[in-house]
N, C-alpha and C positions, 0 to 999 in steps of 0.2 A: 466250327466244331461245337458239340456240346458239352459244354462247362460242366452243369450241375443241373439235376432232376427234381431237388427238394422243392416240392408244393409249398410246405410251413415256412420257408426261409423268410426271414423281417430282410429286404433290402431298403437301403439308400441311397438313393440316385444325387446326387450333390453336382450345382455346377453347371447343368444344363441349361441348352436355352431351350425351354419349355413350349412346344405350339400346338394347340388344339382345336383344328377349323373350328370343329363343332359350336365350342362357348367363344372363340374368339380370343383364348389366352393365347398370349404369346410373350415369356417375361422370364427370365432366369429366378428358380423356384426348387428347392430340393423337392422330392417324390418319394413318398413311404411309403411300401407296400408291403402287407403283411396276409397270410393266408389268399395267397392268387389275388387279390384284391388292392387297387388302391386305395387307400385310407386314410392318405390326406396329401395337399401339395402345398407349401409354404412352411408352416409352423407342423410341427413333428407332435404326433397325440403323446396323452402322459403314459408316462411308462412306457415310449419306446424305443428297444436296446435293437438295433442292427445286428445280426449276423451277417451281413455284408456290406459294405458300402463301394459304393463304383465313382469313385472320383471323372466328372462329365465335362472336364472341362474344356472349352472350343467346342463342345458336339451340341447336336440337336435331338432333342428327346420328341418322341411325335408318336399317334397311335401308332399300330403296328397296321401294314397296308390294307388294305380289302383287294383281289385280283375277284374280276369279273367272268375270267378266262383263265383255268390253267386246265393243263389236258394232263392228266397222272398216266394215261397208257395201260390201268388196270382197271377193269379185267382183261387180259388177251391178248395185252400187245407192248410186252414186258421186254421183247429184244428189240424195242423203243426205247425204253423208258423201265424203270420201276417204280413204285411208290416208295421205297426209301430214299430213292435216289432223287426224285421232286419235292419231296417234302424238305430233305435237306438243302435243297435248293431255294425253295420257299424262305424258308428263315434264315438263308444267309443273303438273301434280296429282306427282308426286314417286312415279310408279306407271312400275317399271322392267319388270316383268313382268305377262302378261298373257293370259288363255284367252279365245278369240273361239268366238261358238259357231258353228255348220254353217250357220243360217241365210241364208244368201247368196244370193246370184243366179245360177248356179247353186249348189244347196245344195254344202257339203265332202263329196262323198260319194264322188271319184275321186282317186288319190293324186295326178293332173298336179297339179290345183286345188290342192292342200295344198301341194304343192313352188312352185308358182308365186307361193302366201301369201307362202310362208316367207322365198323370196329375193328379194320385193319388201318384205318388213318386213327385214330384214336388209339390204338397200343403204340403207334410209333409217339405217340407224345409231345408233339411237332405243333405245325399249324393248324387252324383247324377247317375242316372240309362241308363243304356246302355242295349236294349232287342237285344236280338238275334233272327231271326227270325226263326219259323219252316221251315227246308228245305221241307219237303213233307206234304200235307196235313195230320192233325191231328197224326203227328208221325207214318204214316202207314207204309211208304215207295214204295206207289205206284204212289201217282200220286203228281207233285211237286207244290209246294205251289206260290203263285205269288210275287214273291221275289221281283221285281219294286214295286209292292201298300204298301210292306209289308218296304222297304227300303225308300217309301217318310215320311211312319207312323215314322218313329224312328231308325229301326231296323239297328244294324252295320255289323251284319252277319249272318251265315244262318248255323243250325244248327242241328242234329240228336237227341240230349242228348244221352241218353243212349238204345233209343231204335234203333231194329235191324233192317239195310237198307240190306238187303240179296242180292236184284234184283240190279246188277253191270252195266245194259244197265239205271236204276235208276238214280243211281252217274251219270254218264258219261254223261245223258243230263242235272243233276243240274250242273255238270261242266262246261259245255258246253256254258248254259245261264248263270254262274256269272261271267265265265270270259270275254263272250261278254261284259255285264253291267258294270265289275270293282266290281262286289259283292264278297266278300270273303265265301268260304265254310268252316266251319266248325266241323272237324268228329273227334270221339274216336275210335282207332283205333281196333276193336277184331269182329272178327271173331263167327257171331250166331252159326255156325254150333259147330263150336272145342271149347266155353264156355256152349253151351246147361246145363242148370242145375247145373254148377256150382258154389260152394260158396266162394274156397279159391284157390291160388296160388296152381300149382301140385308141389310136390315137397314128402320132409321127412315130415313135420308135417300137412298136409294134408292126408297124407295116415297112421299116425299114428293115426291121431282123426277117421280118415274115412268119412273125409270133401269129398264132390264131385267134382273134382278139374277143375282150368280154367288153361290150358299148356300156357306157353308164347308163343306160336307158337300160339295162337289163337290171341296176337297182331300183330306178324309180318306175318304173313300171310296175315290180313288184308291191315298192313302200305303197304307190296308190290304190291296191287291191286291200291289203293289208291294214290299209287307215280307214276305207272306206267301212270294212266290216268290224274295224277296232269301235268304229262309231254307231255302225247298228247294233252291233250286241253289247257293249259297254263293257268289252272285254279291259284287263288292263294290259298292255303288251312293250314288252321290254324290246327294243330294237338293236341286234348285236352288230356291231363293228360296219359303223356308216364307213362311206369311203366314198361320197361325189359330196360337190359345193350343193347343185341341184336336190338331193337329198337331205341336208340340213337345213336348208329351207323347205323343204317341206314339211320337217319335224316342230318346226317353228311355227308354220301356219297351223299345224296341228295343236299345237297345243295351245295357239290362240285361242282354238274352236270349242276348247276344256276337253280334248283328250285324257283318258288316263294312260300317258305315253312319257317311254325313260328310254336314251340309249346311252351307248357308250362307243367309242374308238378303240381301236389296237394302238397299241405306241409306237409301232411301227411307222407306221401313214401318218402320224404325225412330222414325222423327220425325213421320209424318202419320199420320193417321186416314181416316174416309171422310166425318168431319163437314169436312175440309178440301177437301170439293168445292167447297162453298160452292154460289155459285149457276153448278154447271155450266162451271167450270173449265176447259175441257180440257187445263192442264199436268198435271193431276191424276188424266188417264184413262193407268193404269198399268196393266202385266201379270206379277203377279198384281193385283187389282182392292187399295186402300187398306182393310185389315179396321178393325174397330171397336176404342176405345180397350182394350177390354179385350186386342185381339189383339195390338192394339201393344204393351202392357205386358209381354205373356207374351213375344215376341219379344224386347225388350230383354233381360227377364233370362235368357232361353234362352241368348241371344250372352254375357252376363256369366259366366254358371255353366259355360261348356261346353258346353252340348248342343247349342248351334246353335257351326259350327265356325270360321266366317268370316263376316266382312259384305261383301258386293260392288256396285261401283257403279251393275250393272243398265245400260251404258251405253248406250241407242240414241237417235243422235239421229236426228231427224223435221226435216222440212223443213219451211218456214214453213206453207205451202200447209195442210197436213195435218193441223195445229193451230188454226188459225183456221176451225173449222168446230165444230158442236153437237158437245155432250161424247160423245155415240152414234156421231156419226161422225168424233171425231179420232184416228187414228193413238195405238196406245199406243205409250211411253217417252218417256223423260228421258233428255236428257244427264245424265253424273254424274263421268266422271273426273277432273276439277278438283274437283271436291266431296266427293271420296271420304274426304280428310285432316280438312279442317273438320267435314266431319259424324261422320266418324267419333271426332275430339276431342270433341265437343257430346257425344255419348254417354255417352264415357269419364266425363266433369265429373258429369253430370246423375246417374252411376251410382256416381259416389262410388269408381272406381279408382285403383288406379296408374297414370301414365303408359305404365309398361312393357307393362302385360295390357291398355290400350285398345290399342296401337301393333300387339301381338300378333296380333288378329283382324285385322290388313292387313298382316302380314308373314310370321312364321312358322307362323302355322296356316294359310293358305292353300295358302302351299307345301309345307305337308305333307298339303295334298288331291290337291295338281298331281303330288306329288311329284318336285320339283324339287330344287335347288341355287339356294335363294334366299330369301330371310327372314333375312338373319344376318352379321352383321358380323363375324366368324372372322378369323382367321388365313392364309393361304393363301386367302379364297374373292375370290369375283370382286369389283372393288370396285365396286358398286351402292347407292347408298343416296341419300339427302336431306336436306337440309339445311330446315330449316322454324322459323318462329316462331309460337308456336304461340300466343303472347298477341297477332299482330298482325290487326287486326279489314280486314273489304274488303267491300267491296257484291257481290254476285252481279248483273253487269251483261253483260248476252248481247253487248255490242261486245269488253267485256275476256274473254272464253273463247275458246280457242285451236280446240275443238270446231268443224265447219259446223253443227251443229245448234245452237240456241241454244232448245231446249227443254229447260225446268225448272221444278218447281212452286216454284223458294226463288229465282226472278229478283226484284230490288228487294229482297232482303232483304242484312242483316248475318250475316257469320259472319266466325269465328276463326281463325286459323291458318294462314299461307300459307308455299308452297313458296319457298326464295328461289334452291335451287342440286340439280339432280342430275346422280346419275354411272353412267353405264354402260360397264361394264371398263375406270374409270377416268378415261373421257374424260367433260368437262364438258358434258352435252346437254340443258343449258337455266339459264338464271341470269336469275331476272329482279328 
């Protein structure tokens, strides 16, 4: 819920154990914030009286998330989703920032659209919104969208979703034009032709259900089209939600080669397989499809080592309707915004990190995809962050998500770590 609106409020965060990938603090340290802003962490400036103090004690004070992926459902497609109902969702997963991709009803591909996002996420007071813009008009992939009108509206980058750009002389002039501009491309990497019809990962339990399969060769095929012309035009290009081992290695040789190349994971695929279909699932028909365990391994340590650059919560929720039907025909995604911190702690543990480098891939390396003003608990910057415990355990129970979608493959399960307090420019927008 939300506590308190007041911008001016002087807080005191007392008691926390304080961690900031960014500088590398991590130390039990009070936190002032006065005027949206933090303005000192340790020793308190002169003259300053609290109007609040938040006794932290056993929690973790940490920026507020960066999400690379969350789908709001507006404009169009509201008996999804609404945007109060994500936002609220947003900051009670402790995700203060946040990139929506173009996917919409109509798609982002006009700057009204983008401006109209913008100051209907900004009057809710919430998190804050980062649009992507559509790379080609109305997601057709013919003719390209006006990425300058579309980049003064808002927009941070320029983006496909999910639908198919087939035509490669396409790319190669949106290439062409972001990297003239400094605009960042943004592509998922698979191949229309070699996923046509597909519902699930090709493998043994795809051909056992008699799923219609998508071959991980329908990602690297694409990545290698994709890198090749990332490297003639010197485009920069954001890679969304790898999902094969084969892939990550080739992001790696890439950026040997001094690509200007960043991707990111779903947090999904870092935890499931496509043996967690079971028997035909459908919270488990995902997009990219669930690769096999070997994929998921290679993915985990990609995100550990660096080469994958963030994990993101992939968020789209689906309406009940959508999911209650065969695994072939249910609607992909997951909700994940509330899950984004749990899961992404489960990683960190299972992967034998620091606190600091798990916290890292949902703070400061996101926002250094977005590039933004956000990941970092600084001095002067804006005060955004979260409060979380990160040893306390909750059920994934679709009444308690803040989300209208209450699609997820981890419902009825245990996880760790919940948000209990966040803050955007200072003011308290959500405490539960």
């Amino acid at each position: 819920m939300t506590e308190d609106l007041a911008a001016d409020m002087k807080i005191d965060i007392r008691n926390a154990r304080v961690i900031d990938p960014a500088s590398g603090r991590d130390e039990t340290v009070p936190v002032f914030i006065a005027d949206g802003r933090i303005v000192a962490l340790g020793a308190a400036p002169d003259g300053f009286r609290p109007d609040r103090t938040i006794d932290a004690t056993g929690l973790v004070a940490c920026p507020g998330l960066v999400d690379l992926a969350a789908r709001l459902r507006e404009p169009g497609l509201e008996y999804r989703a609404t945007l109060e109902s994500e936002m609220q969702a947003a900051v009670a997963g402790g995700v203060t920032s946040l990139a929506c991709p173009p996917d919409t009803d109509p798609p982002l591909d006009e700057p009204g659209l983008v401006e109209m996002l913008k100051r209907r996420a900004e009057s809710l007071r919430q998190a804050r919104v980062y649009p992507l813009g559509a790379l080609t008009l109305g997601l057709k992939g013919q003719k390209l969208s006006e990425m300058g009108e579309l980049a003064e509206a808002g927009c941070v980058g320029f983006f496909h979703a999910d639908a198919p750009l087939t035509d490669l002389n396409v790319l190669l002039q949106a290439m062409r034009y972001a990297a003239t501009f400094g605009h960042t491309v943004w592509l998922r990497p698979q191949d229309a032709h070699l996923a046509h019809g597909g519902v699930a990962h090709e493998g043994e339990v795809s051909t056992r259900l008699g799923l219609p399969p998508i071959p991980a060769v329908a990602e690297t095929v694409a990545l290698h089209a994709i890198l090749e012309l990332a490297e003639a035009t010197g485009a920069r290009v954001h890679l969304a939600r790898l999902s094969t081992a084969r892939g990550v290695a080739l992001v790696a040789a890439a950026r040997a080669r001094g690509l200007a190349l960043t991707c990111d994971v779903g947090m999904h695929h870092l935890h499931l397989c496509d043996r967690d279909v079971g028997d035909f699932n459908p919270h488990m028909r995902l997009v990219p499809p669930l690769r096999d365990q070997r994929d998921r391994d290679a993915l985990r340590r990609g995100l550990a080592d660096g080469t994958i650059d963030a994990v993101c919560s992939d968020h789209a929720p689906v309406d009940d309707d959508a999911k209650q039907v065969p695994f072939g025909e249910a609607e992909p995604g997951a909700t994940g915004l509330e899950l984004l911190l749990p899961l992404v702690l489960q990683w960190g543990a299972q992967m034998k990190l620091p606190l600091a480098a798990t916290l890292a891939s949902v703070t400061s390396r996101p926002a250094g995809v977005l590039g933004i003003e956000a990941g970092t608990l600084g001095e002067g910057r804006a005060a955004d962050l979260c409060l979380f415990d990160e040893a306390r355990p909750w059920i994934v129970d679709p009444a308690s998500l803040a989300s209208q979608g209450r699609n997820s493959p981890f419902l009825g399960l245990e996880v760790t770590g919940r948000v209990t307090t966040t803050l955007v420019d200072g003011r308290i927008v959500y405490s539960g």
